[in-house]
Each structure stands twice: as C-alpha cells, then as structure tokens.
N, C-alpha and C positions, 0 to 999 in steps of 0.2 A: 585378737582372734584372726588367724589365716583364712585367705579366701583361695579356693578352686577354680574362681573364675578367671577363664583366659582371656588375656591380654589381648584386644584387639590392635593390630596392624595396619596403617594406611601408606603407599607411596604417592605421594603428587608430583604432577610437573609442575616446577620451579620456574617462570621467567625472572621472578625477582620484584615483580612492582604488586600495587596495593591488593589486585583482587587476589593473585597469587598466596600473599603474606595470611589474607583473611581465612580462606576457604580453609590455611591447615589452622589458623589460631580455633576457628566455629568447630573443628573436629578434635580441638587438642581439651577443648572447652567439657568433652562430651567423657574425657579418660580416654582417648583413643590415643597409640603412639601413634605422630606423624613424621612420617621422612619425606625428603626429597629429591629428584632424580633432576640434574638441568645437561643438557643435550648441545656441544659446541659445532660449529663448523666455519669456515671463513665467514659465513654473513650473518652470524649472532655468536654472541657469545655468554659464558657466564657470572658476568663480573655481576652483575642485580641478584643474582640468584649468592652469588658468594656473601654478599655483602646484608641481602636479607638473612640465611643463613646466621650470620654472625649477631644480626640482632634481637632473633630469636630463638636463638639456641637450638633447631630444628635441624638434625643431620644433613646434611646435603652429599649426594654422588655425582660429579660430573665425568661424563663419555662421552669422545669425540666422535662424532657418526657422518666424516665425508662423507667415505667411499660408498656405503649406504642411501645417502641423501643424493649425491650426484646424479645415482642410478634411478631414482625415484624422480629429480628432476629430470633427466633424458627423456622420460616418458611417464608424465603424469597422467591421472585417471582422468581426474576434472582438470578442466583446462586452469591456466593462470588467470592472478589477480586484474589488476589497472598495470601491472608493470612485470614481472618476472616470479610472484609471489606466489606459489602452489599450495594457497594456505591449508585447503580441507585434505590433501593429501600427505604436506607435512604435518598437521595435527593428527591424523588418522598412522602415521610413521611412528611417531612418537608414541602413542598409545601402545603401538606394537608393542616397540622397544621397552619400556613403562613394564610391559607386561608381562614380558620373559623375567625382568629383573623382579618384579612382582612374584613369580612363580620359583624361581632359584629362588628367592630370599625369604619366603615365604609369607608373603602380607598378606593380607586379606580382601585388599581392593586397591583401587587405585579412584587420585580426586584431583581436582584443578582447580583455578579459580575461572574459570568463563563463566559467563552471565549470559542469560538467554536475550539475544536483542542489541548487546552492546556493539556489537562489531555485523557490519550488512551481508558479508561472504561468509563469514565463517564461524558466527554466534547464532545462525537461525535456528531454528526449530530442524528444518530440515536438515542444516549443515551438521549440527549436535549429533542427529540420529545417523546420519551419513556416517561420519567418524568412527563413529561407537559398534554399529556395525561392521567394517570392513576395518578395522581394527586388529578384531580375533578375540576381544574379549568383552562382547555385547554382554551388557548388566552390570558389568563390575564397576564401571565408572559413575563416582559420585560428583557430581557441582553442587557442591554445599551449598554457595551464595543463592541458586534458582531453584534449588534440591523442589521445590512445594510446586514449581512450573511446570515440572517434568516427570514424566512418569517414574514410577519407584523402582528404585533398583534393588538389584539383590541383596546386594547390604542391609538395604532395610527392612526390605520381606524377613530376612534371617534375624535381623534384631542385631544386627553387629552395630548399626547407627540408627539413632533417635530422628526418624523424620521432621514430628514435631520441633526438633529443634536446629532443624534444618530451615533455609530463607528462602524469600522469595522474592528477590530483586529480578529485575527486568529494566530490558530499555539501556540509553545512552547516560542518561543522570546519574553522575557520581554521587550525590548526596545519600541514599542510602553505604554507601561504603565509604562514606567520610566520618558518619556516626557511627559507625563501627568500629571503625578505627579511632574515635576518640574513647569507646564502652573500651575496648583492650588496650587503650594507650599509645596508641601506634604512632608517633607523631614521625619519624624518618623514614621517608619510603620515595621514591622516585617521580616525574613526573607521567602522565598517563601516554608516552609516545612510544612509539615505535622503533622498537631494537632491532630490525631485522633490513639488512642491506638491502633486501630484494623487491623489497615496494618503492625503493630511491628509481628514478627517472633512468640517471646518467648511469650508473650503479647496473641498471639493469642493461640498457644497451649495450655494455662494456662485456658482460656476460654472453648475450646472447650472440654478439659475434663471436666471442672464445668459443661456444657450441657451435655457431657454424661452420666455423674454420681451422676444428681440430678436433681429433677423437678421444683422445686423450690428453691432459692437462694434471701436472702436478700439482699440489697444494698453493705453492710458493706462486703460481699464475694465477690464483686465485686473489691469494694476499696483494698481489699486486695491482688488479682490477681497484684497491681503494686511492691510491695512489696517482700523482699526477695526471698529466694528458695523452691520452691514447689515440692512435692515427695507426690506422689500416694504409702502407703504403701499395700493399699487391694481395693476391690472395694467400700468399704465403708467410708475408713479412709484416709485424705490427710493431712496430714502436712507443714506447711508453717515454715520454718529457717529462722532469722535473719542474714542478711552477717553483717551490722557496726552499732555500734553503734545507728545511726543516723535511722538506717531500725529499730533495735528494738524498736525504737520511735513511729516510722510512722505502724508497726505494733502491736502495744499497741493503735492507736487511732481506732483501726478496728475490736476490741475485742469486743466481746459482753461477761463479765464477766459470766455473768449468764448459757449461751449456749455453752461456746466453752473451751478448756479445755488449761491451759499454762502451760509449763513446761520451768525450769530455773534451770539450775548448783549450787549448793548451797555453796559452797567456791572456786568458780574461774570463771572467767571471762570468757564468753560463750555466745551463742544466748538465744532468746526468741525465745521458740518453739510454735507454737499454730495449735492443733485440731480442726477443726472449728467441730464444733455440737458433741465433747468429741471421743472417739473410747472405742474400749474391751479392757481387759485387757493385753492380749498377743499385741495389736498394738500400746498401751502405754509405755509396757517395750520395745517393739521397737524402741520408738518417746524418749524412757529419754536416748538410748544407742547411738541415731545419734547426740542429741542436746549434753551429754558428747564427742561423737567426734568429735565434730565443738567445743569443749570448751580449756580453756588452764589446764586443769587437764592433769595430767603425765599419758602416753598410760600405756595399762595394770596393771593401778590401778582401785580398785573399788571408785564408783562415786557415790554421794548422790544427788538426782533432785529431787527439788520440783515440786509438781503437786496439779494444782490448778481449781478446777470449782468450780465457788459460792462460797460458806463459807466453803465447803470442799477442807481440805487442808492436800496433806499426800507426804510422801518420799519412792521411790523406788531406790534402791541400782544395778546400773549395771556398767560392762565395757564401755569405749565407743568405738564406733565403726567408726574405720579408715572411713575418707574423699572418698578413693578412691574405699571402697566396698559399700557406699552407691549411687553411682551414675546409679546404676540400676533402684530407686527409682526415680530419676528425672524427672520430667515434661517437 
C-alpha cells in the first residue's frame, strides 16, 4: 500500500568527527532524509566530512567560501577566540550559507551536531541562541544530540521531527556520544580536536600580520601562512623560509612564478626563500643573506643566490647571516 506522506528533508553541517556523524545517524533513525553541506577555505577543510560521508552513505556538498569568510573575518561581530578564531560569527556564516542552500534545494530544516556545554565560546546557551538568530533562519535549526536542552524548534512544533526522540547530552563528557556510537555501530570516526588553523598560536599571528599589512591577499598567501618560517623584513617585504625539504615542496606549490620573487643557494644545500609580490633592492640582498644562513655554505664565506621572478633571473653575492641574529625578523 502507498503512502502520501511526504518525505521529510534535513541539510546538516558536516565537520566530519563523531557528534557531526551522530546528530544525522538520530535523524536518519527517525525516516528523515539527511544531507550534508561541509564548507572549505585555507584554514579547514573537507577531508572529515568527505570521509564521514563515505561511511555513511550520507550525501555530502562541499563549497568553497573564501571570499565570503575573509569579509566576515575583516570585521567580525563578536570579537575573536584565544587566537584568530571568530567562532560565533563563523557558525552564525555558516548557518547563512546552510540556509540559502536549504531553501534552493528545498529541505525542510537544517541540524548539526553541537552539544550544549561542550565547547566554552561557542556551545553556550547563549552562543546557540546568538547563532541561530543572526543567522536568518531563527527556528529552523535542530541539534538533535541536546534537541530536549533547548527550546523546540520548528520542526518539532510542525511534527516534521520526533522530539521525544531527540537527546539530551550536555557538558564536556564524551561518554554519552561514545554509547551512541557503539547503539549505531560507529566505530571509525576521528579524534575530538581541532580542524580549524585559526585557534593554532603561530598560525594565527602569521595571519594577522598578512591583515595588517595588506588589503588584499590572494588564496595562494593564504596557503602559504601554513608553511615554513615567516619574517617581516620591512612593512612592505615578508619573506617566507623553508625548514625541510618536504616544506620547500609545499612551499614551491604556493608560488605564483610570475608575482613573487624565489631565491635559492646556488652550490649548497639550503632553503627556498620566497618574496611574496618581489621587495627593493636593499630587502632582497637582505632575503639572499638569511636564506645563505639557513643554508650549508661555510659561515663567513661569500655566497652566490639565485633570484628569480618570471623569466628574470640574476645572482647576488652575500655573507650569510647567522640563524640566531635573524630571529628579530620572525613572525
């Protein structure tokens, strides 16, 4: 016998780790279709959410939201975390976005896994309610895991979800969401940290100088902040060092040949140095005398570095300069 009854719709954000996985398993529990939406930019990404995805069979969209997020970081509502972290304004961002794609695709609400309590900035009572209103789509958001802590939402007034069979976790203890995940079988899921570059110390001061000392910034300057050692040598000129190998790798994918300027030790084994958007001349023979002293050339001999932007290619001759008088410059 056919039924009439319509298919209820849920979109959640996706980070990918356990309370994420749960919140849609407790709605998937209920007959509700669940999707998910996970949201890229240089300082998270999707790989948790791709890989959760894969082990629950649960759709996933991922959108990449610089240009958006940037503007949002330029000038946040509420200020930052302990470090660069705008958490209640990027959850509150997110929700936006959630919510447009909610309404072109037609779902019915939108769900997460946060828990009320877990996290001290941006799981409160207050911070939830903060979000949810300055949003744009006050009511529509369910947290399945605390659904019985917090007042009802739309969804459930309408009957689209079973309150009743919504949780009521609280607090820092995983152990409610670890017997959960053994009731649904969950055993591969990630550990409970921190995806997100912008609560990292170094990470973050790397950033906040690229805001103070340029208005604009490509992606690839972004990519780059993960990478090697950074030093402000003037207000205009910063340079990036290679520590191993494997960094002057991942800083060679971040180059943009044409705009940014490399310099490299030309008989010995040393970093890749890079200018991002070139410097003067005086801040270049500074950048070939730090990358000669990160190199394995003999102290107090002269030292030949190549320098490179575009198809221009030439050698300046300097000493290089001891490890321990350049730490002024550090970022």
């Amino acid at each position: 016998m056919s039924s009439d009854k319509k298919v209820v719709r849920a979109l959640g954000l996706c980070s990918g780790g356990l309370d994420s996985i749960l919140s849609a398993l407790v709605l998937r529990e209920q007959g509700i279709e669940v999707h998910w939406v996970s949201f890229e930019t240089p300082f998270f990404s999707s790989v948790k959410a791709k890989k959760a995805s894969e082990k629950t069979g649960i759709p996933l969209m991922v959108r990449k939201i610089t240009p958006v997020y940037l503007a949002m970081m330029r000038s946040p509502s509420v200020k930052y975390g302990k470090n660069m972290n705008p958490c209640m304004d990027c959850h509150t961002l997110m929700f936006r976005l959630a919510g447009e794609i909610m309404t072109e695709r037609g779902f019915d609400f939108l769900f997460s896994g946060e828990v009320l309590g877990q996290r001290p900035m941006s799981q409160t009572r207050t911070s939830l309610r903060y979000v949810e209103k300055h949003s744009g789509y006050d009511g529509t958001i369910v947290r399945p895991l605390s659904a019985k802590n917090l007042p009802e939402t739309l969804p459930e007034k309408q009957g689209l979800v079973d309150r009743e069979r919504l949780l009521d976790i609280s607090g820092r203890s995983r152990k409610p969401q670890l017997l959960l995940a053994e009731k649904f079988g969950v055993t591969d899921f990630p550990a409970p940290a921190g995806g997100c570059l912008l609560t990292d110390k170094i990470f973050s001061r790397r950033l906040k100088d690229l805001f103070d000392h340029q208005a604009d910034y490509p992606e690839k300057d972004l990519d780059l902040l993960k990478f090697g050692r950074h030093m402000r040598l003037d207000p205009k000129t910063k340079i990036v060092v290679g520590r191993t190998r494997q960094d002057n790798e991942q800083i060679n994918h971040c180059i943009d040949p044409e705009t940014d300027m490399v310099l490299k030790v030309d008989d010995f084994p040393g970093p890749v140095v890079v200018i991002p958007g070139g410097g003067s001349e005086p801040m270049v023979t500074l950048a070939a005398g730090i990358c000669a002293g990160y190199s394995k050339a003999p102290n107090q001999t002269p030292v030949a570095v190549n320098v490179q932007m575009g198809l221009n290619r030439r050698q300046v001759t300097v000493l290089g300069i001891p490890p321990a008088e350049i730490k002024r410059y550090m970022i």
